[in-house]
C-alpha positions as a printed Julia matrix, in Angstrom:
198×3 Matrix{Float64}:
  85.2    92.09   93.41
  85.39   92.93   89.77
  85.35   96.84   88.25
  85.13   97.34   84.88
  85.88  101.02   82.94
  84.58  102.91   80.33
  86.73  106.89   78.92
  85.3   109.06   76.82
  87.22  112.25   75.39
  90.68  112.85   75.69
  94.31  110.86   75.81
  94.46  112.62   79.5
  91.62  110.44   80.48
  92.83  107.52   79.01
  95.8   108.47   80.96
  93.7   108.49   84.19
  91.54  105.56   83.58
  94.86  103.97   83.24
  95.9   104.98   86.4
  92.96  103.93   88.37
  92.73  100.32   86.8
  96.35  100.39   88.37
  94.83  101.41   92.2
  91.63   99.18   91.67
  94.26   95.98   91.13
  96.49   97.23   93.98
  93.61   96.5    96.22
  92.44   93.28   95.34
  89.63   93.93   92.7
  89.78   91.87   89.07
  89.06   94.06   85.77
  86.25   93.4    83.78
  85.5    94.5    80.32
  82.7    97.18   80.61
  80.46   94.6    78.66
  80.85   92.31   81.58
  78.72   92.09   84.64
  81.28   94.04   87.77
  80.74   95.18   91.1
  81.78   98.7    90.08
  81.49  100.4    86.99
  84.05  103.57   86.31
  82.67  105.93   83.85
  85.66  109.05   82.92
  83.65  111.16   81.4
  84.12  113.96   78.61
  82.4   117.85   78.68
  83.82  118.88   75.8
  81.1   118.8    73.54
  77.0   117.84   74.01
  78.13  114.77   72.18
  80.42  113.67   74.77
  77.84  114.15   77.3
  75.15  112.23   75.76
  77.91  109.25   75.45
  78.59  109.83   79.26
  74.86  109.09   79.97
  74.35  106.27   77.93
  77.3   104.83   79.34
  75.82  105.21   82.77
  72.57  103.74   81.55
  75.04  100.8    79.75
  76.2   100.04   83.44
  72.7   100.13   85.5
  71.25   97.6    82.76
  74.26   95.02   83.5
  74.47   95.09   87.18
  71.57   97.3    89.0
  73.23   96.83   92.11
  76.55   97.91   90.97
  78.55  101.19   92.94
  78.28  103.45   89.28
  81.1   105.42   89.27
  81.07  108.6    87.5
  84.17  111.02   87.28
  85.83  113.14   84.98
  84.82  116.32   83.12
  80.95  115.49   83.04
  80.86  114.77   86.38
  82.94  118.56   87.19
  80.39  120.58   85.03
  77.22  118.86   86.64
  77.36  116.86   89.66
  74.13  116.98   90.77
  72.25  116.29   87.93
  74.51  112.99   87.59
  74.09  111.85   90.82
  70.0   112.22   90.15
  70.64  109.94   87.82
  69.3   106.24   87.9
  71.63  104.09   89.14
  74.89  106.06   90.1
  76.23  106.09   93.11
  79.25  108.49   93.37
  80.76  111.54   91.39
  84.0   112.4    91.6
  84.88  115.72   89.71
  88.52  116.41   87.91
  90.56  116.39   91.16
  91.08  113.73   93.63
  90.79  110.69   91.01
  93.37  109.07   92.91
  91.39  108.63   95.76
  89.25  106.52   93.77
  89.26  103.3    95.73
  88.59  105.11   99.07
  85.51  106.57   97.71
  84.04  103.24   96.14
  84.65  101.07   99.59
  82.91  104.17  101.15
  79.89  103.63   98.77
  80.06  100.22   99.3
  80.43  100.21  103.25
  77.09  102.3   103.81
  75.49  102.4   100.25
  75.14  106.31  100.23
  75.45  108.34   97.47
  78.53  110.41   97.82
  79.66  113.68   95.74
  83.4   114.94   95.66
  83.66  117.45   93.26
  85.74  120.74   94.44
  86.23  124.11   93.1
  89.33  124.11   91.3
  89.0   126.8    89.06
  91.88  128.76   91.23
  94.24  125.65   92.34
  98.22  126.97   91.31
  99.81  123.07   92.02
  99.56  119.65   90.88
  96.9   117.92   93.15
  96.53  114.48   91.6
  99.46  112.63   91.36
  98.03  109.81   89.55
 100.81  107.74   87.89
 100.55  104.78   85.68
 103.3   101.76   86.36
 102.28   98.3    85.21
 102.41   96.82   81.42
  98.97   96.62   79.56
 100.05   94.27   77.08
 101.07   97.83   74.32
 103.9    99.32   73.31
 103.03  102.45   74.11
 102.46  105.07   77.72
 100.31  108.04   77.95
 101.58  110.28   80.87
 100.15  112.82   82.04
 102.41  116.02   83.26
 100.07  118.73   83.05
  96.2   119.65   83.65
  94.18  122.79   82.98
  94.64  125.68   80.77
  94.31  129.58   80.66
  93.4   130.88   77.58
  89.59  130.8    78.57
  88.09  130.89   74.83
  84.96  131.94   74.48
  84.0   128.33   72.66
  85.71  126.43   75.48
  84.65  124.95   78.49
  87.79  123.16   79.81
  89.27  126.01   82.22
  86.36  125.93   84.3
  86.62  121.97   84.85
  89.97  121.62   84.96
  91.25  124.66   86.69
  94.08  127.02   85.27
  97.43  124.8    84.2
  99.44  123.22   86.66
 102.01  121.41   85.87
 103.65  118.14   87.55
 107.33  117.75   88.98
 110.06  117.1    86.54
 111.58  114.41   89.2
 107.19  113.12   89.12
 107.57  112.72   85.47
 111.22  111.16   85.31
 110.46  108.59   87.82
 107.13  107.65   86.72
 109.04  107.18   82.39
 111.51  105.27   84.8
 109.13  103.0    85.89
 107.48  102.66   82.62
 110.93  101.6    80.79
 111.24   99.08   83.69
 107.64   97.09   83.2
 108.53   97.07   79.49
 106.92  100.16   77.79
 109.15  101.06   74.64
 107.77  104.6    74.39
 106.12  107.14   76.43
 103.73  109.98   75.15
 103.28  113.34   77.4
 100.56  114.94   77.55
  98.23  117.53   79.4
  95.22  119.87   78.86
  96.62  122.64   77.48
């Protein structure tokens, strides 16, 4: 089976996407570019702007025109702030909000078991720990990692949206972090970039 993956907004999602490319391999699936015709299309979507919205549609609309019969993935941000209206749309098959990414797979083999649209997006506006321990291991070919040690934020500006899709900050495990730039230095990464939401 071959899944292909398209991120909008952020390093954190790149982060992510990263991460889920490495679960998708684990279990057998090839990557695709998102050009190509796959079985499953991942779409990490951004919310930070209407911009990054309208990119998150198209890129659902990219997916349905290559391969109508393709499990349409969408998760991220977007997918947090409006579920419902995402799933409506033509073509996609499950959302998966800002937690539980690394469940990923499960949900896609679910989809592709029964063919039912499925919707796991959860309140998270009041988690206080790390949920989704979603690590990135293998070599892409670059230099460079983007880890991810830290998601949500606080300050709740007025302008902002991210608190309310990402939840308040949580931060991961020191010994998380140390093992996962461990791992990196390993599989031949000469430098690794932290980041988070806040």
């Amino acid at each position: 089976m071959k899944v292909a993956f398209a991120t909008l907004g952020c390093k954190v999602n790149q982060s992510e996407t990263q991460a889920m490319s490495e679960l998708f391999v684990k279990a057998g699936y090839e990557v695709v570019d998102f050009e190509q015709k796959a079985d499953v299309y991942i779409i990490n979507t951004c919310s930070v702007t209407a911009v990054g919205e309208k990119k998150s549609r198209q890129m659902i609309s990219r997916a349905y025109k290559e391969n109508p019969d393709a499990c349409i993935a969408v998760v991220g941000c977007y997918a947090q702030r409006d579920p419902e209206g995402i799933l409506a749309q033509c073509g996609v098959s499950l959302v998966v909000g800002t937690a539980q990414k690394s469940r990923i797979v499960e949900f896609v083999e679910e989809y592709l078991q029964n063919r039912q649209k499925l919707k796991e997006v959860e309140d998270i506006t009041h988690w206080s720990s790390y949920d989704d321990e979603l690590a990135v291991h293998g070599h892409t070919g670059r230099t460079r990692a983007y880890v991810k040690i830290q998601d949500g934020c606080n300050n709740f500006c007025a302008y902002c949206i991210i608190p309310y899709l990402r939840g308040r900050i949580r931060s991961r495990s020191m010994d998380s972090i140390i093992e996962e730039a461990k791992s990196l230095a390993r599989n031949g990464f000469k430098e690794v970039v932290l980041n988070g939401i806040h």
